[in-house]
N, C-alpha and C positions, 0 to 999 in steps of 0.2 A: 608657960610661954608668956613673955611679957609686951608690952601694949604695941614698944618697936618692932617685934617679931610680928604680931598677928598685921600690923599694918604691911610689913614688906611681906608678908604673906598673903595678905587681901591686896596687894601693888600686883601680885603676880598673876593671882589668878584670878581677878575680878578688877582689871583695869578699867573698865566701863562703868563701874559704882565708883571707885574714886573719882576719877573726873567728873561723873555727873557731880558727886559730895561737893566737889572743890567749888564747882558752878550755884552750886544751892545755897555754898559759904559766903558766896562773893554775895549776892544777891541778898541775904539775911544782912550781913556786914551795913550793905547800901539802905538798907530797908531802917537799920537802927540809927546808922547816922542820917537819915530822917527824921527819925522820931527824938532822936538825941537835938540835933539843931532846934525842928519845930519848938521842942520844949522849953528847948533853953530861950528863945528869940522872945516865946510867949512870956514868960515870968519876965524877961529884961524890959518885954514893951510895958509890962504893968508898972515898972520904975520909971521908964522912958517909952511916951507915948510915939516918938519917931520912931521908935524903932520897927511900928506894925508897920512901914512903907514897906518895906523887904524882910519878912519874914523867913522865908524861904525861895530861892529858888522866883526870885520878884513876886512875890505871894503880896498883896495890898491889900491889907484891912484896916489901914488909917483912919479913910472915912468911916467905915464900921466902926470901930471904936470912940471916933468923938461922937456919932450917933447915939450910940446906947452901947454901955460897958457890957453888959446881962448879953447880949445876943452877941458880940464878939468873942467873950469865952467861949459860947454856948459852939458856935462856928469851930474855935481851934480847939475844946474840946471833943467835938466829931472827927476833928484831923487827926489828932492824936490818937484817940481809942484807933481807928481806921487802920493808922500806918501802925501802930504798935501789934495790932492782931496779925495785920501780914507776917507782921517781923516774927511773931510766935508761930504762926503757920508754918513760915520757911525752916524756923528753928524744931519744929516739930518733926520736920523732912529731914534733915542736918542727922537726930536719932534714928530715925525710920534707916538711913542710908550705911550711920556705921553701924548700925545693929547686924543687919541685914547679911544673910550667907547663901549665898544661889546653891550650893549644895542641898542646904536644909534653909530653903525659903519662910516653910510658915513655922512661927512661933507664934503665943499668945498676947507677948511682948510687941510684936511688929502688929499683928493685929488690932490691939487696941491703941496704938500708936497712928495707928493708919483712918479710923473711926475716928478717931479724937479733931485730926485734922480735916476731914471731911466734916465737925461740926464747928469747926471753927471758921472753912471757908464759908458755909452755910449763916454765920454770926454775921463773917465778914459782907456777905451779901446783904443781909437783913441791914445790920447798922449801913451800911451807903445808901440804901432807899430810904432806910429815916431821914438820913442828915442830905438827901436832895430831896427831898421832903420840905424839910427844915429852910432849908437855901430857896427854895422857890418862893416860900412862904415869907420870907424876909426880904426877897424881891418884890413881892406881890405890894408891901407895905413901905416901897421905896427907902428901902433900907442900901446902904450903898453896898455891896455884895459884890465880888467879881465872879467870874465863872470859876468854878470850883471842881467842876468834873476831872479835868488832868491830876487834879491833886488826889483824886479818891479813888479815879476807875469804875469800871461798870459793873452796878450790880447783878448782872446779867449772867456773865463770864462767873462769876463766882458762888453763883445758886447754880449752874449748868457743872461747874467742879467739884460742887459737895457733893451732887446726884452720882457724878460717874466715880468721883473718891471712893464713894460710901458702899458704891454695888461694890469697888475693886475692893474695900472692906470686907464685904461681906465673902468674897472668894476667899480670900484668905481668912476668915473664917471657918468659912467649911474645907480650908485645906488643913487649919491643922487638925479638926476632927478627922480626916483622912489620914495625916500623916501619923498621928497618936494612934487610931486601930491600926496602922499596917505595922509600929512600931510593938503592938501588944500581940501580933497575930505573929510575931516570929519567933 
């Protein structure tokens, strides 16, 4: 069976995993033309210092940068790591999605798939508490900073997503230990 067939085959009988897929594509898509723009805007403001007025999305770290070059990297280096991990997140979800057969849910395949992601949200939490960390402490020292939380998210949401990822990890874990002995017991 080839890759057209299993798709108009998973169209039919698991229409609720496509559309989620398609929803988790669009989202990963956004999340990299993110981190594709941030990156490119950064490298071009290091040729062209106007260019950090609008970074992204009116992102302003001009005055950061004629302040101190060292601590405006250091800023859209945290952006970058941040939005690139999401982007990996989602893209990790993208696998988990067309992997995935509600017939024969657990594999070893979806399960460490499923783990991987729950440490990546779990990354993705940790780096946002450093880098507002970071941000406060560049505040603190009148460093010109704008509010940076929209651009990174709460770390909060994303240490509460690793916890619940990682137990749904751990089910399917012990589901394919289930499905392998009822697999060997017939």
């Amino acid at each position: 069976m080839n890759l057209t067939e299993q798709w108009k085959e998973k169209w039919v009988t698991q229409p609720g995993l496509i559309l989620i897929t398609v929803v988790i594509w669009s989202i990963f898509i956004g999340l990299c033309i993110k981190a594709g723009a941030l990156l490119f805007t950064f490298v071009y403001s290091l040729f062209n210092p106007i260019v950090a007025q609008d970074l992204y999305e009116g992102l302003n770290l001009y005055g950061l940068l004629n302040q101190h070059f060292w601590n405006y990297v250091g800023v859209m280096t945290f952006l970058l790591i941040i939005t690139g991990q999401k982007a990996y997140m989602f893209y990790l979800m993208i696998l988990v999605f067309l992997k995935i057969n509600l017939v024969h849910p657990f594999s070893k395949e979806i399960s460490k798939k499923i783990s991987e992601i729950s440490y990546v949200a779990l990354n993705i939490g940790l780096t946002i508490i450093l880098a507002s960390a970071y941000f406060k402490w560049l505040e603190k020292r009148s460093f010109d900073v704008p509010a940076l939380d929209g651009y990174i998210g709460g770390a909060f949401e994303y240490l509460l997503m690793a916890a619940l990822i990682y137990a749904i990890a751990q089910v399917f874990k012990r589901g394919v230990e289930i499905q392998s002995e009822n697999e060997l017991t017939i």
